[in-house]
C-alpha positions in Angstrom: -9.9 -10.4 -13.9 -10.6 -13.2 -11.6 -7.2 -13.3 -9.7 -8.1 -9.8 -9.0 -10.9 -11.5 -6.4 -9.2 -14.1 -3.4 -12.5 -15.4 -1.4 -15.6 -13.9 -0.4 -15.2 -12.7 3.4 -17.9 -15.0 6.0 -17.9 -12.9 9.4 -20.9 -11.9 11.4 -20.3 -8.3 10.3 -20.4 -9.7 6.3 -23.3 -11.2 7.2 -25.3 -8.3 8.4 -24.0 -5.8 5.8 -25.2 -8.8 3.2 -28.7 -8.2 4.5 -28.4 -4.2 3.2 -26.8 -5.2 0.1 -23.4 -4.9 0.4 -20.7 -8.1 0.3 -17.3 -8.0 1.6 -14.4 -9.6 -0.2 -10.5 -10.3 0.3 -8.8 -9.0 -2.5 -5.5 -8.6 -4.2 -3.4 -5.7 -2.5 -2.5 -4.5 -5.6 -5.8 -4.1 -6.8 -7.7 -1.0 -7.5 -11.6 -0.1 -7.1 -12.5 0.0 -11.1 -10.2 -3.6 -11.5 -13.0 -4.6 -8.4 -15.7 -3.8 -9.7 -15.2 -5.2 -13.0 -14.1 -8.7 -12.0 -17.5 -8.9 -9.5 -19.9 -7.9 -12.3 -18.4 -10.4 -14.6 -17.7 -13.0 -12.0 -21.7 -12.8 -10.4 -23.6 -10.7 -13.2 -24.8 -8.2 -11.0 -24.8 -4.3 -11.3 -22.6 -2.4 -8.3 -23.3 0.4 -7.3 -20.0 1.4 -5.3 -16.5 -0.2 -4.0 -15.2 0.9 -0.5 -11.4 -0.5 0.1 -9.9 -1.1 3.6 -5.6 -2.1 4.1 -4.9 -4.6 6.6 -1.4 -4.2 8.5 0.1 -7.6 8.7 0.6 -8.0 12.8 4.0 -8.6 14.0 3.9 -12.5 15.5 6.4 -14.3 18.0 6.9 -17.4 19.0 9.2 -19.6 21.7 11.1 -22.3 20.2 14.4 -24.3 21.4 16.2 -22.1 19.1 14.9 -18.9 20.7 12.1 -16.5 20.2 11.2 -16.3 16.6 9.5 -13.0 14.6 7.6 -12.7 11.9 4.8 -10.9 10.2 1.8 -11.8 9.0 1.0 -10.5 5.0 -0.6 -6.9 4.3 -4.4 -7.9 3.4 -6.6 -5.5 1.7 -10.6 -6.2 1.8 -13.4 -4.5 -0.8 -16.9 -4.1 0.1 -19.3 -3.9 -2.5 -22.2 -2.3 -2.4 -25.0 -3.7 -5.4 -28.0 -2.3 -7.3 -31.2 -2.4 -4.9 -32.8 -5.5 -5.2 -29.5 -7.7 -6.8 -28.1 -10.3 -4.5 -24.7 -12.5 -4.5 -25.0 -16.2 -3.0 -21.8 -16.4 -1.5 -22.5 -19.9 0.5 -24.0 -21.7 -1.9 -20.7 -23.5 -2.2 -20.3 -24.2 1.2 -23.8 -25.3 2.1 -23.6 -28.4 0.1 
């Protein structure tokens, strides 16, 4: 259940919706919203409430090299955001704060 979770997501936009109760996290793209849920109320014993998912297109890159212009893509991503119980929290930088 845990792979189904990749890292918790730390943006100013995470950070206000944190505020209302709701966390963002980068997830597996394979994933589904009941395997979410699951493997964040076992992960953070908390209750949630709902699970919203969003794809992320992988952007075409380029670059100049002394070979010639090089292309590439950048990997699909897909982010969850979680929406808890009223009055349950998640401290996601408690790791990073120390």
């Amino acid at each position: 259940m845990i792979e189904v979770i990749k890292k918790p997501v730390i943006t100013e936009k995470a950070t206000k919706l944190g505020e209302l109760g709701q966390y963002v996290f980068e997830v597996t793209p394979a994933s589904n919203k009941i395997e979410i849920k699951k493997a964040i109320q076992e992960m953070f014993e908390v209750e949630v409430v709902s699970v919203r998912t969003v794809r992320i297109k992988g952007k075409i890159k380029s670059r100049f090299t002394r070979k010639g212009v090089q292309r590439g893509r950048t990997q699909l991503r897909k982010k969850a955001y979680v929406t808890l119980k009223k009055g349950q929290t998640i401290d996601i930088v408690a790791g990073a704060a120390g």
